[in-house]
C-alpha positions in Angstrom: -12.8 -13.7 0.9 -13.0 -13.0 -3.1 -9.6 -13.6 -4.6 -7.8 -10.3 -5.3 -4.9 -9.9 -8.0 -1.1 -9.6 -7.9 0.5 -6.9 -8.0 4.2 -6.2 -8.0 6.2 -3.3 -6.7 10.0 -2.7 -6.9 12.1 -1.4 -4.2 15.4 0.6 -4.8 17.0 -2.4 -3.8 15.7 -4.3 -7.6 13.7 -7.1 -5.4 9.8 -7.0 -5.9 7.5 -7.1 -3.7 3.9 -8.8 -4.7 1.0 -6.7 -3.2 -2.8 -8.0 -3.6 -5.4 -5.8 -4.7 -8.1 -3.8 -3.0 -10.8 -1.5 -4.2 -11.6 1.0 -1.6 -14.7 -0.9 -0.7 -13.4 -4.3 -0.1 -13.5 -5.4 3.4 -10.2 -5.4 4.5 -8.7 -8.2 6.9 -7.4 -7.1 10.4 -3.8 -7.9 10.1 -0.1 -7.0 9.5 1.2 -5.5 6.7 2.5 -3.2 4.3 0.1 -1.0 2.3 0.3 1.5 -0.9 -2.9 3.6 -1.3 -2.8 4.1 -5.5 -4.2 5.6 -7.8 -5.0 3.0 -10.8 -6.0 3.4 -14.2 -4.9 1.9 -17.6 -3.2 -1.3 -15.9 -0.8 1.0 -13.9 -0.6 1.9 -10.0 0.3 5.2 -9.0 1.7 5.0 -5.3 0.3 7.9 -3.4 1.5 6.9 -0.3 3.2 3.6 1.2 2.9 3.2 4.8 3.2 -0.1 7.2 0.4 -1.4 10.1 -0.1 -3.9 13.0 -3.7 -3.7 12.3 -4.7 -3.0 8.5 -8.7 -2.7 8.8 -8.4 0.1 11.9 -5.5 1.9 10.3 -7.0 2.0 6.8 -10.8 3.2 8.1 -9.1 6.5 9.6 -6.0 7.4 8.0 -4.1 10.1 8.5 -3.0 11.1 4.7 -6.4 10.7 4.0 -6.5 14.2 2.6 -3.4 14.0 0.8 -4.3 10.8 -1.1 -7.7 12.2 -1.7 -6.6 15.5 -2.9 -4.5 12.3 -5.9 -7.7 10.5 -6.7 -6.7 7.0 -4.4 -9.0 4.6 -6.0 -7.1 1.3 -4.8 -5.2 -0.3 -1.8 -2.1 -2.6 -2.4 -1.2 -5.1 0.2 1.8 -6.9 1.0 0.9 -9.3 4.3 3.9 -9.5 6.7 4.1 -10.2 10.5 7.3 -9.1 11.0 7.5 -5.3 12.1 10.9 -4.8 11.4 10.5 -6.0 7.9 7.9 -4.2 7.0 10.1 -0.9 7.8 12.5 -2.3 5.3 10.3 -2.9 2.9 8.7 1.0 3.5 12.1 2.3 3.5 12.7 0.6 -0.1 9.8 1.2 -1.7 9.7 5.1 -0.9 13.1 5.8 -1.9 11.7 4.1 -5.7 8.7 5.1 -5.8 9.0 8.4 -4.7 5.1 8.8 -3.6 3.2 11.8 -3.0 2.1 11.8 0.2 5.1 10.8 1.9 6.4 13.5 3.3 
């Protein structure tokens, strides 16, 4: 797997979170985690929407807010790997009430 870059996002709480880097076409691991789809530009990312997954390759290939992230230009996927279910709802919870994305509704 190529290396992908850091990225880091800030929760309401202050603490960042570092997120690795996907273009749209990457091949995307099968795995736990928390996700931001974003639209990047300039050496900023946009959050569009922030969601959490069990399974990151099947929930990515058929996403619900497809549409909505679409309708934003998404041009990039952030990644923050974690096993834990119950933190990745804390982290969610965090970085929505920041980041205020789009697409979460």
């Amino acid at each position: 797997m190529k290396e992908n870059k850091e990225i880091y996002f800030a929760g309401v709480s202050k603490r960042y979170y570092t997120f690795r880097f996907y273009s749209l076409t990457d091949e995307l691991p099968e795995t736990s985690a928390v996700y931001i789809f974003t639209k990047s530009g300039n050496g900023s990312y946009d959050p569009l929407y922030i969601g959490e997954t069990d399974t990151l390759k099947s929930t990515i290939s058929d996403h619900e807010k497809w549409v909505c992230v679409s309708r934003w230009f998404v041009n990039a996927l952030c990644v923050h790997f974690e096993e834990d279910a119950t933190v990745r709802e804390q982290i969610v919870s965090d970085l929505i009430e920041r980041q205020r994305p789009i697409c979460n509704d």
